[in-house]
VOTI-196222 format. One record per residue (C-alpha): residue number from 0; residue in one letter; x, y, z. Coordinates in nm, 4 decimals. Layout:
N
    k  r        xx        yy        zz
  NUM  a         X         Y         Z
...
# end
This chain:
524
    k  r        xx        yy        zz
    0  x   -0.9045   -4.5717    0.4154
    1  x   -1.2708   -4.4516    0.5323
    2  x   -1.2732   -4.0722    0.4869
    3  x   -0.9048   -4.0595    0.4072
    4  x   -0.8781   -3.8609    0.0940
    5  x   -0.6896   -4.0541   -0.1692
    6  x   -0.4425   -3.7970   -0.3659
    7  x   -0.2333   -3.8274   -0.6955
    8  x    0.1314   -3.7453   -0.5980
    9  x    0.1947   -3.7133   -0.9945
   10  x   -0.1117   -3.4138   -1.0018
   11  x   -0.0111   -3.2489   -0.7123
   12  x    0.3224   -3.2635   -0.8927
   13  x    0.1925   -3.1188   -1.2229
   14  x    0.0371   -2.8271   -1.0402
   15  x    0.2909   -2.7717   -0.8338
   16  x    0.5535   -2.7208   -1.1693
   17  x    0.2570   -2.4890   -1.3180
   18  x    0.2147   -2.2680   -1.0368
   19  x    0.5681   -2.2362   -0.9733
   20  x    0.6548   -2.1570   -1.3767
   21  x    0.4981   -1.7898   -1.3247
   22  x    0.7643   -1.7475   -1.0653
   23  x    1.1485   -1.6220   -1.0729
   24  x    1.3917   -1.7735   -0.8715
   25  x    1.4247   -1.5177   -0.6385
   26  x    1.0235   -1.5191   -0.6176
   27  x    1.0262   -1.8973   -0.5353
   28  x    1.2710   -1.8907   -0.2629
   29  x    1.0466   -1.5151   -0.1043
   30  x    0.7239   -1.7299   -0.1113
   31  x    0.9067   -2.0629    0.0518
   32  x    1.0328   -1.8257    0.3482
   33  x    0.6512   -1.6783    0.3538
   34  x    0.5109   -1.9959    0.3913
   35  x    0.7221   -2.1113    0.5749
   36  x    0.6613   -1.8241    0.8511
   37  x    0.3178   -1.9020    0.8309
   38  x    0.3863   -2.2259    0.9625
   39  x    0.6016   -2.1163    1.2477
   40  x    0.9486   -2.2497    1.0822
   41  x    1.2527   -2.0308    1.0606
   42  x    1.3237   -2.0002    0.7059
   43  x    1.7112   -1.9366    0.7226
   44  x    1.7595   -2.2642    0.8898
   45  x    1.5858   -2.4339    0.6521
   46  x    1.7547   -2.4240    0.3285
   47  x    1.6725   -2.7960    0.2357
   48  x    1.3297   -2.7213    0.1747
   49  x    1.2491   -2.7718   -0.1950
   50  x    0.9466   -2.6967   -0.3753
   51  x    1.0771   -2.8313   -0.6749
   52  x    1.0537   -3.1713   -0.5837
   53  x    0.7366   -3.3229   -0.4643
   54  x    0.7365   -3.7342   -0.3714
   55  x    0.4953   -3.9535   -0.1503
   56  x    0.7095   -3.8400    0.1859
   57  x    0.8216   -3.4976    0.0902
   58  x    0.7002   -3.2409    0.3373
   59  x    0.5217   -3.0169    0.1048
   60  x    0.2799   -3.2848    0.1052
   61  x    0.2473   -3.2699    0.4327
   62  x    0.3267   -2.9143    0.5118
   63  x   -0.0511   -2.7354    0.5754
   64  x   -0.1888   -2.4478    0.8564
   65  x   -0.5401   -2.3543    1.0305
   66  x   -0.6418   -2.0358    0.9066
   67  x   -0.5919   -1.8530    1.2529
   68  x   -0.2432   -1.9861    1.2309
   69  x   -0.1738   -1.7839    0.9293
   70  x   -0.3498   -1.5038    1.0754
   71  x   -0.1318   -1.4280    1.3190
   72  x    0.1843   -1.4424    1.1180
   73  x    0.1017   -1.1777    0.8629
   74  x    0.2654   -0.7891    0.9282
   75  x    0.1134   -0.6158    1.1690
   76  x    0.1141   -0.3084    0.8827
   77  x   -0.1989   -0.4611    0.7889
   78  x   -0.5853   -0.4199    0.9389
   79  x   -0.7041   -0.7912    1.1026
   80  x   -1.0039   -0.8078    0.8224
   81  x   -0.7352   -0.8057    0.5491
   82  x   -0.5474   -1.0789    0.7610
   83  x   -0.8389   -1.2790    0.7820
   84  x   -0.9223   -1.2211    0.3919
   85  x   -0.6483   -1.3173    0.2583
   86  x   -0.6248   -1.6255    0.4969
   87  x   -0.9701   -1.7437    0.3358
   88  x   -0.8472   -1.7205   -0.0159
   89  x   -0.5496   -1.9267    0.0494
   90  x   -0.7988   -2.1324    0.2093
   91  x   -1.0533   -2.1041   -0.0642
   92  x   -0.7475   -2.2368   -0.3572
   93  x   -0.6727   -2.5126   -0.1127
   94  x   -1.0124   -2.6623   -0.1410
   95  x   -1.0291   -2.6146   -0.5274
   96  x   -0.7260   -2.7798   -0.5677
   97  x   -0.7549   -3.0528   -0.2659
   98  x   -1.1177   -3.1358   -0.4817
   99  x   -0.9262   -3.1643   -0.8126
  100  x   -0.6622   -3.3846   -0.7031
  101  x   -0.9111   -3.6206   -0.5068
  102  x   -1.1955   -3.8927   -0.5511
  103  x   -1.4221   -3.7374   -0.2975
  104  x   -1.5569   -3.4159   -0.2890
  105  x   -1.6303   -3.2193    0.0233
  106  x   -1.7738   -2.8653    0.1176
  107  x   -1.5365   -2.5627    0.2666
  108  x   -1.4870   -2.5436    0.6311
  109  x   -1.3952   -2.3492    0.8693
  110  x   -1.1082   -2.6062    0.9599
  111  x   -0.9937   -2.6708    0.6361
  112  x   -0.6177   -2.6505    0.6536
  113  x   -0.4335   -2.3684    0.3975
  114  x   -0.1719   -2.6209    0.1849
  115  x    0.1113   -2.4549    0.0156
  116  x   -0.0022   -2.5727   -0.3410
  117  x   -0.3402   -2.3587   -0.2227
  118  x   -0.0804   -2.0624   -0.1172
  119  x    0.0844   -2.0242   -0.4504
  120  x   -0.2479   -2.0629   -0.6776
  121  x   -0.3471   -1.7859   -0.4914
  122  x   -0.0418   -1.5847   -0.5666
  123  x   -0.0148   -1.7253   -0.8941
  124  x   -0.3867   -1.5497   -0.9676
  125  x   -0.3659   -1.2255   -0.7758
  126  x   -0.0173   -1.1473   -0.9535
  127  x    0.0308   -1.3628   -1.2543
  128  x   -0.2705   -1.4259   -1.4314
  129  x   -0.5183   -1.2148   -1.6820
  130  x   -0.6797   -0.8936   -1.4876
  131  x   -1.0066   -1.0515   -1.5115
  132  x   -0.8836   -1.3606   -1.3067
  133  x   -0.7241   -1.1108   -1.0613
  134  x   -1.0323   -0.8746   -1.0065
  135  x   -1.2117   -1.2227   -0.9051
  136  x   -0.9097   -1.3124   -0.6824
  137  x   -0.9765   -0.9510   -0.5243
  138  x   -1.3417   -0.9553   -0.5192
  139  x   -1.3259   -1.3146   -0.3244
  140  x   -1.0823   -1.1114   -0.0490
  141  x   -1.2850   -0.8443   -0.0090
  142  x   -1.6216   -1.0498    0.0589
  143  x   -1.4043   -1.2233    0.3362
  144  x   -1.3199   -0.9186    0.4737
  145  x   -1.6803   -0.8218    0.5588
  146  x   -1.7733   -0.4981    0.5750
  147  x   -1.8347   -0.2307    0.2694
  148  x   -1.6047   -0.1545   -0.0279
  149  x   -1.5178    0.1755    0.1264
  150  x   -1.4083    0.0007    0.4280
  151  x   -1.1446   -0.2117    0.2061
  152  x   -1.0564    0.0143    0.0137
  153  x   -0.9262    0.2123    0.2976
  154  x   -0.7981   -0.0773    0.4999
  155  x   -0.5471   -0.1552    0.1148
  156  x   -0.4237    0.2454    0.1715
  157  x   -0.3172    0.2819    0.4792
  158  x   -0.1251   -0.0598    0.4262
  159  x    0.0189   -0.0174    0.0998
  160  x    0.1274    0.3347    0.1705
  161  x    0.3365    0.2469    0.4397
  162  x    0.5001   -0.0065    0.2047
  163  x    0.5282    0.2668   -0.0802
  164  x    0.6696    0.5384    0.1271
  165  x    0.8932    0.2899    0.2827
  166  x    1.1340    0.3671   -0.0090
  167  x    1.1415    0.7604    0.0093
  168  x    1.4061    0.7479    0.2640
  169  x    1.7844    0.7392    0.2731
  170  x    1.8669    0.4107    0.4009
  171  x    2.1738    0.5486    0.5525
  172  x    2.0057    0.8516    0.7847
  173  x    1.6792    0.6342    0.8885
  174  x    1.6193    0.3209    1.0463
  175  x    1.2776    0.1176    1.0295
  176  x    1.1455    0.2673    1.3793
  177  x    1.1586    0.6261    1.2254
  178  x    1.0407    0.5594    0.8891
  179  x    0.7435    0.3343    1.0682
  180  x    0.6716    0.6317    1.2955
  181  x    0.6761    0.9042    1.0212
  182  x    0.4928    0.7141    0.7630
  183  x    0.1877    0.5996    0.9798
  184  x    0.0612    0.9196    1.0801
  185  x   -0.3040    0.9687    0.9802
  186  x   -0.3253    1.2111    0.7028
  187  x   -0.6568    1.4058    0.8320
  188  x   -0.8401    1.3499    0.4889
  189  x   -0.9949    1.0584    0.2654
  190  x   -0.8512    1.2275   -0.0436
  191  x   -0.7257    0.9325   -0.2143
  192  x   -1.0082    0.7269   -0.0786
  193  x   -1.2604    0.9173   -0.2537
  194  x   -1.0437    0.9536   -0.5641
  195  x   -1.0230    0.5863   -0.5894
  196  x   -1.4050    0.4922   -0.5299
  197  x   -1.5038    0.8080   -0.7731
  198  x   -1.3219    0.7894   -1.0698
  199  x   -1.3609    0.4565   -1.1667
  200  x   -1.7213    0.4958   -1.1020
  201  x   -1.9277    0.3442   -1.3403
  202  x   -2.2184    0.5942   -1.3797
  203  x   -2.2699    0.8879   -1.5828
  204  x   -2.2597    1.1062   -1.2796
  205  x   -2.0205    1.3409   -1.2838
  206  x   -1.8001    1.2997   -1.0153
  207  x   -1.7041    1.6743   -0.9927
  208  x   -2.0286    1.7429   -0.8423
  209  x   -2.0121    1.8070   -0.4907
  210  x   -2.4141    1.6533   -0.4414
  211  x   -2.3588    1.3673   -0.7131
  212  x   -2.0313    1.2761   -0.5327
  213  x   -2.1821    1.2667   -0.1699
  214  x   -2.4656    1.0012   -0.3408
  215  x   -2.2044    0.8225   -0.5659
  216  x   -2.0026    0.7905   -0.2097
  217  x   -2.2651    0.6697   -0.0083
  218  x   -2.2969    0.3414   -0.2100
  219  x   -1.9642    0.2244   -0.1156
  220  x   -2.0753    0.2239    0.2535
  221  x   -2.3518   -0.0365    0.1997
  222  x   -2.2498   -0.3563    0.2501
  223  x   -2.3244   -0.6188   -0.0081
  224  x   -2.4318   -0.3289   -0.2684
  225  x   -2.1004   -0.4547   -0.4997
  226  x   -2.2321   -0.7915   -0.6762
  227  x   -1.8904   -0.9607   -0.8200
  228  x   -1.9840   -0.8368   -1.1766
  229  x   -2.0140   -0.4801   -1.0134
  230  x   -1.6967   -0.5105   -0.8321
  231  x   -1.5263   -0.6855   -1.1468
  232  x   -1.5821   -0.3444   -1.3550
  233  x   -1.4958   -0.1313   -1.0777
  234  x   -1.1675   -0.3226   -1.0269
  235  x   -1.0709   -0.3119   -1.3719
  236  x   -1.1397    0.0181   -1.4241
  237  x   -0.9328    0.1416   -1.1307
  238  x   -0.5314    0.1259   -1.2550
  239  x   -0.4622    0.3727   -0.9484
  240  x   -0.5690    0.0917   -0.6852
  241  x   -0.4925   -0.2147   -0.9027
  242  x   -0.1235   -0.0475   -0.7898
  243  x   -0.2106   -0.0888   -0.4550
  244  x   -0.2821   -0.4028   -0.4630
  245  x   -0.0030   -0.5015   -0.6651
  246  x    0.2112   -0.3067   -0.3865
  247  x    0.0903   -0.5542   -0.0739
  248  x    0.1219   -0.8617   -0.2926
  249  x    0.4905   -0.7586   -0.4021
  250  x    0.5899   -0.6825   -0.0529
  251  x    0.4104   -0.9473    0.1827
  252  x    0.4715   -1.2363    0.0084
  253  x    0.7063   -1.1614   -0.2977
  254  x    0.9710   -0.9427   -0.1109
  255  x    0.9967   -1.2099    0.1868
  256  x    0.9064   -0.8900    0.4407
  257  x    1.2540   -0.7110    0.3528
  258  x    1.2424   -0.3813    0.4205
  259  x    1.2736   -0.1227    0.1685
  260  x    1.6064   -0.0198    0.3490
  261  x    1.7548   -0.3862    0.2267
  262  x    1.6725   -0.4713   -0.1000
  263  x    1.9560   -0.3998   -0.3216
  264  x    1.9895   -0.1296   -0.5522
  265  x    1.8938   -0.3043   -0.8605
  266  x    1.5734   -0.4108   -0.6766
  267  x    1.4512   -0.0823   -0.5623
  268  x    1.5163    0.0877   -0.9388
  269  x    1.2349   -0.1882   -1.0540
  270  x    1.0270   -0.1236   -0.7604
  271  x    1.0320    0.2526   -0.8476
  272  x    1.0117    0.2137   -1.2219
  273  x    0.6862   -0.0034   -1.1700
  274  x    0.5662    0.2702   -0.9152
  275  x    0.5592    0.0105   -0.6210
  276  x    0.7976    0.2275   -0.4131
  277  x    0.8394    0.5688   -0.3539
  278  x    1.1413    0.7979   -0.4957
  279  x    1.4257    0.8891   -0.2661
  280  x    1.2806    1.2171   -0.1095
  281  x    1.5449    1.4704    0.0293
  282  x    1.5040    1.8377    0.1171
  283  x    1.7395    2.1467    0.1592
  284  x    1.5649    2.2068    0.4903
  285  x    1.5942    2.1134    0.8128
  286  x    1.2120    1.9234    0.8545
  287  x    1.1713    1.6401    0.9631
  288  x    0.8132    1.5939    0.7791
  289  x    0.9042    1.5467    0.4063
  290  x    0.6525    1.8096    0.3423
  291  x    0.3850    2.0752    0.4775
  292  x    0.1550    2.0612    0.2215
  293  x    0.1344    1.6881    0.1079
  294  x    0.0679    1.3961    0.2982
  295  x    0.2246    1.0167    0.1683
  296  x   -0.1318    0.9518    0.0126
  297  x   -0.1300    1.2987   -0.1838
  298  x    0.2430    1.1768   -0.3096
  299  x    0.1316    0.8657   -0.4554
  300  x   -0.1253    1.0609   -0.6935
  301  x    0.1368    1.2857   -0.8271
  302  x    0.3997    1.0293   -0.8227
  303  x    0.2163    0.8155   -1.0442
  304  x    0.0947    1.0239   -1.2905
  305  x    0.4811    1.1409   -1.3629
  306  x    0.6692    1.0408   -1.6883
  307  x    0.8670    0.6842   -1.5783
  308  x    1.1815    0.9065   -1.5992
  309  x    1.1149    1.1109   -1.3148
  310  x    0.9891    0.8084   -1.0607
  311  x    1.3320    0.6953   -1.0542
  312  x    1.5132    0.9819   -0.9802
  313  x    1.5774    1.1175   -0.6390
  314  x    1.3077    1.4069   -0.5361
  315  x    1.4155    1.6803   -0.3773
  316  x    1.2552    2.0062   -0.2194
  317  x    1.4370    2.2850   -0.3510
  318  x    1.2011    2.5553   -0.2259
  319  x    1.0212    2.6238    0.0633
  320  x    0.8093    2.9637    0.1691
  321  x    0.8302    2.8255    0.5309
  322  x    1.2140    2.8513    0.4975
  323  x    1.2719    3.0720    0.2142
  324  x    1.0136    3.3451    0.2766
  325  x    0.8174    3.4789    0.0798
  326  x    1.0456    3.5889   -0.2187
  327  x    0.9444    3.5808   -0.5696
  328  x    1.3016    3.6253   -0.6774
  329  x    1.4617    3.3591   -0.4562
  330  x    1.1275    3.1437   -0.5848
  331  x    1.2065    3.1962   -0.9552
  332  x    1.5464    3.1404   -0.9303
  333  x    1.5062    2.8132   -0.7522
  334  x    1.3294    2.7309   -1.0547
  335  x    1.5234    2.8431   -1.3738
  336  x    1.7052    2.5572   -1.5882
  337  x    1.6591    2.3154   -1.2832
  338  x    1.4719    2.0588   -1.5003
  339  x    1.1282    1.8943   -1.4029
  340  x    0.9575    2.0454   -1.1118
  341  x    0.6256    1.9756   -0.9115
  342  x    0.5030    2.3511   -0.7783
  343  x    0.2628    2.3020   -0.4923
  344  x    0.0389    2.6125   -0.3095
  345  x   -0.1810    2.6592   -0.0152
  346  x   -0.4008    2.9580   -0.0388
  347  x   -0.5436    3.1469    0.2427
  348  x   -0.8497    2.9491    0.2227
  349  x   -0.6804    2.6492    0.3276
  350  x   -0.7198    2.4851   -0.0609
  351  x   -0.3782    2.3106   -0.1836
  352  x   -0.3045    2.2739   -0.5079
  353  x    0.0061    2.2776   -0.8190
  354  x    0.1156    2.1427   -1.1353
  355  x    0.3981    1.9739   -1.2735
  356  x    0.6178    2.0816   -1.5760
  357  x    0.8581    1.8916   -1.7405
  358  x    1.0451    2.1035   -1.9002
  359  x    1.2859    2.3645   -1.7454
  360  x    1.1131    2.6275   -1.6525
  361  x    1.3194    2.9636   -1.8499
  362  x    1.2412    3.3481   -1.8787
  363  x    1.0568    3.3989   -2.2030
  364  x    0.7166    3.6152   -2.2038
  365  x    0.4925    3.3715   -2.4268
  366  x    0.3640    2.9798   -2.3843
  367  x    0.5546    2.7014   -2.4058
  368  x    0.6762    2.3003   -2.2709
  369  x    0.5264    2.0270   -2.3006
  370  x    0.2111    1.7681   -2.2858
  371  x    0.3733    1.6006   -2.0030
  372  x    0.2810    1.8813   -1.7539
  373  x   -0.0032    1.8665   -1.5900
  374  x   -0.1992    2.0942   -1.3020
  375  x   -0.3717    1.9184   -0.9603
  376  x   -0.5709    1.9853   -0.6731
  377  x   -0.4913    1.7908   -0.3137
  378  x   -0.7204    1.9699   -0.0832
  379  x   -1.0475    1.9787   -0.0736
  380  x   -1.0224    1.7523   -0.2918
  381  x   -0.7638    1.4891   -0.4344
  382  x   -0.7369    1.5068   -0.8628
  383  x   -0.5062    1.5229   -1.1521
  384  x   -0.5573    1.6738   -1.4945
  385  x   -0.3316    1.6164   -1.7640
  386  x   -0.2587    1.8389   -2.0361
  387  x   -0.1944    1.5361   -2.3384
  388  x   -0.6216    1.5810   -2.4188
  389  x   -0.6006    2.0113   -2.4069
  390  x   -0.7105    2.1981   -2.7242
  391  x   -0.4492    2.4204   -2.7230
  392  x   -0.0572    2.4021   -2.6269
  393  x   -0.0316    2.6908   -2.3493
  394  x    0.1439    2.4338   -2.1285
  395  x    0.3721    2.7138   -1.9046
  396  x    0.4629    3.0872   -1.9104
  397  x    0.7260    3.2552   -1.7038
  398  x    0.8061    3.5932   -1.7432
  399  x    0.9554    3.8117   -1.4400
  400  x    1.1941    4.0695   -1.6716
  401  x    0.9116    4.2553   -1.8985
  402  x    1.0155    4.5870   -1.8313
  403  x    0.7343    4.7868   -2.0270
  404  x    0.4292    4.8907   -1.8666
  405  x    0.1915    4.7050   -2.0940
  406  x    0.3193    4.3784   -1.9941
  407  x    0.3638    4.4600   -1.6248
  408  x    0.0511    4.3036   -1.5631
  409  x    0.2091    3.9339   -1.7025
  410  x    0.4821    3.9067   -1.4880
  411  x    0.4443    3.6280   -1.3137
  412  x    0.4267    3.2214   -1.3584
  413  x    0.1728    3.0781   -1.5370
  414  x   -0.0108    2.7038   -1.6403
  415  x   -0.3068    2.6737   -1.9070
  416  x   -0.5492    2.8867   -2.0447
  417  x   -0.4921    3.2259   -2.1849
  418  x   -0.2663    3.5235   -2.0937
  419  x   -0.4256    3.6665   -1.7948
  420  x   -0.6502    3.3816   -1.7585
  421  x   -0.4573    3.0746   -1.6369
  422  x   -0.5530    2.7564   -1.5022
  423  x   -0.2462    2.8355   -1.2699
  424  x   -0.0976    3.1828   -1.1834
  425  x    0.1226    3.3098   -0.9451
  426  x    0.1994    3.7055   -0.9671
  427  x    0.5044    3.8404   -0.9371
  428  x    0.4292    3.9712   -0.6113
  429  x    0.4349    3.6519   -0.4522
  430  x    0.1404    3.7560   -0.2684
  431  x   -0.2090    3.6044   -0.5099
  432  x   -0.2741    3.4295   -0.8165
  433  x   -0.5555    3.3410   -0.9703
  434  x   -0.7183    2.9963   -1.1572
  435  x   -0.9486    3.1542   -1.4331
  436  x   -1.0685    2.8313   -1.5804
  437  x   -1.4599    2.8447   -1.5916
  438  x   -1.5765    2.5939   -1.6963
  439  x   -1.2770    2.4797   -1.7414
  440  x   -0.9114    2.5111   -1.8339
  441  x   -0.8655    2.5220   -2.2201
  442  x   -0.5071    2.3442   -2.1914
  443  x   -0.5596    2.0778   -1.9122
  444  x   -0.9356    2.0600   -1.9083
  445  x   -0.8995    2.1342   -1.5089
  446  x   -1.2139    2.3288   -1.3646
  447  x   -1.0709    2.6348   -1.0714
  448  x   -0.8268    2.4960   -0.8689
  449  x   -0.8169    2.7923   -0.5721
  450  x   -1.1602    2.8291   -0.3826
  451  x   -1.2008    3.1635   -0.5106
  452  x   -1.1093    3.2534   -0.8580
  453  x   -0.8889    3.5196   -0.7343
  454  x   -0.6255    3.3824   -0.4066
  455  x   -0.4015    3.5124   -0.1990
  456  x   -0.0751    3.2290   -0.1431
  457  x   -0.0062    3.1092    0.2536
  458  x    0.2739    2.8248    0.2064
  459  x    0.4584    2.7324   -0.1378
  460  x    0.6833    2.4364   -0.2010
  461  x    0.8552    2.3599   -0.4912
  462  x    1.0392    1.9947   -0.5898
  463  x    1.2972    1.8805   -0.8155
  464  x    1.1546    1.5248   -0.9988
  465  x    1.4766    1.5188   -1.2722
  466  x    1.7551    1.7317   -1.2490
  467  x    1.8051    1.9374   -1.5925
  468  x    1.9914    1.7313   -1.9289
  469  x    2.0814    2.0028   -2.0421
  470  x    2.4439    2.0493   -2.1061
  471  x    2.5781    2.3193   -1.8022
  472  x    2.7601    2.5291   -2.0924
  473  x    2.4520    2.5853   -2.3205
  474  x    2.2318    2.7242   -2.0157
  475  x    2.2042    3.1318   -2.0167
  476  x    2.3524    3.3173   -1.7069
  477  x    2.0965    3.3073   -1.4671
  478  x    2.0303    3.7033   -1.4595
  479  x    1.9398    3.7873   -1.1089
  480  x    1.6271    4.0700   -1.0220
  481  x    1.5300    4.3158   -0.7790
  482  x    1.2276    4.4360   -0.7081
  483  x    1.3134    4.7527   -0.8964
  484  x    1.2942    4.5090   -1.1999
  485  x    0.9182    4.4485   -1.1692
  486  x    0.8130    4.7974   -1.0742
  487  x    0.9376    5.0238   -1.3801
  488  x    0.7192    5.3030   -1.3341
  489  x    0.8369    5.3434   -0.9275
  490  x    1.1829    5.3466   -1.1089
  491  x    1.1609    5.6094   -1.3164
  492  x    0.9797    5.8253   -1.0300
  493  x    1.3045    5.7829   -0.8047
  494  x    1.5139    5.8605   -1.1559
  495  x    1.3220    6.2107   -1.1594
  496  x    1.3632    6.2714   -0.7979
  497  x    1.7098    6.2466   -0.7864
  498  x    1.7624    6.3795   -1.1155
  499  x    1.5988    6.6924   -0.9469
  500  x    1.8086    6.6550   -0.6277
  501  x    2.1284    6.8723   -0.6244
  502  x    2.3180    6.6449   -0.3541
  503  x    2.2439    6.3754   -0.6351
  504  x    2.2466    6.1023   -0.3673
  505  x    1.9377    5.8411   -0.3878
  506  x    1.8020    5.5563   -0.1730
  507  x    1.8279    5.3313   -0.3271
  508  x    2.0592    5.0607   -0.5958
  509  x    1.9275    4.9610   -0.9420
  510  x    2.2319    4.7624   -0.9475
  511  x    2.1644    4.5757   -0.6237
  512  x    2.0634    4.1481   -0.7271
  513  x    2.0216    3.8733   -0.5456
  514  x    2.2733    3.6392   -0.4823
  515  x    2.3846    3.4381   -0.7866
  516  x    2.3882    3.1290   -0.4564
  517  x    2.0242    3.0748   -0.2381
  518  x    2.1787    3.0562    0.0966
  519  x    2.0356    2.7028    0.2642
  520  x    2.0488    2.5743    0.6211
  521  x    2.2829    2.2836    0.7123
  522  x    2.0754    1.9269    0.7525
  523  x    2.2131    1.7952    1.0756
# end
């Protein structure tokens, strides 16, 4: 048969049942239609192709494509080098497997055809097999691609976002267009880029470090500086981007290309539960930008440092200092009793920055929640620090009702630290805060959040993760304050005044509350 190479139906058979035992039905019948694209063939008019049953004329045998062929039939979400990367491992598996299952070895070309028993190893390893085997699978992808680790690394974001964020929409008031245009906007900052390369870093640098972060950095730019052992650790180290990864595999080739906005509801509950799509994101506000101080990358972060409980849930934004204004009453009472909450605020300086609690937040003028919360920084700089490793249990503190001049100085919202030295404050005059955490935060081991230790607030957003549990009858009447509340000792000035004044008429209502309802714009 000269150069003909001689193959073993029965072990391409064996292989074929191996590969495919890692695989659910549903999984099976995503990769056929995958591979099947790649080879130009309309998968819905094909129904009689079976990869369960493998004989000397069946057409897996026979079914194989050039690597520029399956090039150009992967989503155009992702960058060309990833195209071509992962196009040479399903190349790469073909030729291991090809050499197993002949009598004649040869070396890789470029023209070595991509077989579909080469397509599922390949699958089989980057999403079924021990992390080990998978941060090899990655590493061999990433040498394809070419260029430096930063490079990838950036190239897996901006793909896998889209895919993530695909989710956070209503099916029913987007379509794909709008959700594509929205979600593919550049966010302005390598936040989660640096986050990813820096803390699984390797050294003892400390990556908070402005100067030992710049030099940690700069080694992800050189090409070739990440051996495979180096790249190995790195990988494994790195849950946050073995997500990522697990993100494009799920949706290019185990999803069949659906889009978010058709999988069924069953689907997208394990997609959300396993972090590999976004919660449902709605707002009370007219915007069409889901937010004004977060970008999809920053979202991620948070999203996946949540309790599972609160991925699955819709998120909603319940307050809004762009819509709202800037009241501290219509702020607190947007918070009381709502249930788990992510508070995010821009400071004059341009710095964004929050935490998360998960219990409701309540009136009561001492510490208390839980080691779920924890406080984060998005701009300069993209970080999360959790409060499960603090040494003390000052998790959250709201008090706006203190009505003795002692205490005035406490009224406010608080994360961390000590009274009058948070990690996280916001007075009760809406207008500063502070983040008093040098070296660092005693309750969530965060260093100062705001540029300066002492900030005045710009924007502030709040969002509702998980609606309350809390039975409707066991929560407290929501007591509603005025601003004569917070200033006692202007109170009891205006009491003397018109105590003095024999018309007896004042100007002003210590009577006067907000509205037990926050008036909110319609969402046409």
């Amino acid at each position: 048969m000269g150069n003909k190479l001689s193959t073993s139906s029965e072990s391409i058979s064996r292989i074929q049942e191996s590969l495919l035992s890692h695989f659910t039905s549903d999984e099976r019948e995503c990769l056929i239609g995958v591979f099947n694209r790649f080879c130009g063939i309309d998968s819905a008019n094909n129904h009689n192709y079976n990869l369960n049953v493998v004989g000397k004329d069946d057409q897996t045998e026979k079914k194989e494509i050039s690597l520029r062929d399956a090039q150009q039939h992967f989503s155009q979400i992702i960058s060309n080098s990833l195209k071509y990367g992962f196009a040479k491992y399903f190349q790469y598996e073909s030729i291991k497997i090809k050499q197993s299952t002949t009598t004649k070895l040869s070396s890789e070309k470029q023209e070595d055809p991509i077989t579909i028993l080469g397509f599922l190893s390949s699958i089989q390893k980057l999403r079924r097999s021990p992390l080990s085997d998978e941060a090899q699978s990655i590493f061999i992808i990433y040498r394809a691609c070419g260029g430096a680790l930063r490079t990838f690394v950036r190239d897996v974001i901006d793909a896998s976002i889209i895919y993530w964020f695909e989710g956070a929409y209503d099916s029913s008031k987007i379509n794909d267009v709008e959700f594509i245009s929205a979600a593919v906007l550049p966010n302005g900052d390598d936040g989660l880029l640096e986050f990813l390369l820096l803390m699984a870093n390797s050294s003892a640098h400390d990556p908070e470090n402005p100067e030992t972060s710049a030099e940690i950095l700069k080694t992800f730019e050189i090409d070739g500086y990440f051996t495979e052992p180096l790249f190995i650790n790195w990988y494994m180290k790195n849950i946050h981007f073995q997500i990522l990864i697990k993100i494009l595999i799920e949706r290019l080739f185990l999803s069949a290309h659906q889009s978010a906005l058709l999988l069924t509801s069953k689907q997208i509950t394990n997609l959300r539960k396993t972090n590999l799509l976004a919660p449902q994101i709605n707002s009370l506000f007219p915007t069409k930008s889901f937010s004004q101080l977060l970008s999809p990358d920053d979202y991620f972060l948070l999203v996946y440092n949540l309790p599972s409980n609160c991925r699955v849930t819709p998120h909603t934004m319940i307050f809004s200092s762009t819509f709202d204004g800037d009241s501290w009453h219509t702020f607190v009472n947007s918070l009381l009793y709502q249930g788990s909450t992510i508070i995010v605020v821009k400071d004059t300086d341009g710095y964004v920055f929050g935490g998360f609690v998960y219990e409701d937040w309540h009136m009561l003028p001492r510490f208390y929640g839980s080691n779920l919360n924890f406080l984060f920084t998005v701009r300069p700089k993209l970080r999360v620090y959790s409060g499960a490793n603090g040494f003390n249990e000052n998790w959250q503190y709201l008090n706006s009702g203190t009505q003795t001049l002692p205490n005035e100085m406490l009224l406010g919202l608080g994360m961390g630290g000590q009274l009058d030295y948070f990690g996280f404050w916001i007075d009760s005059n809406f207008i500063t805060g502070h983040s008093r955490a040098a070296p660092l935060s005693s309750t969530y081991n965060s260093p100062r959040l705001s540029k300066q230790e002492e900030f005045k607030i710009d924007q502030v957003e709040v969002w509702l993760v998980k609606p309350t549990e809390r039975d409707p009858d066991t929560i407290p009447h929501q007591q509603k304050y005025s601003a004569m509340d917070r200033n006692p000792a202007e109170m009891e000035l205006l009491e003397m005044a018109a105590n003095n004044n024999p018309t007896r008429k004042i100007g002003y209502s210590r009577f006067v509350r907000e509205p037990d309802v926050r008036p909110t714009d319609d969402i046409e």
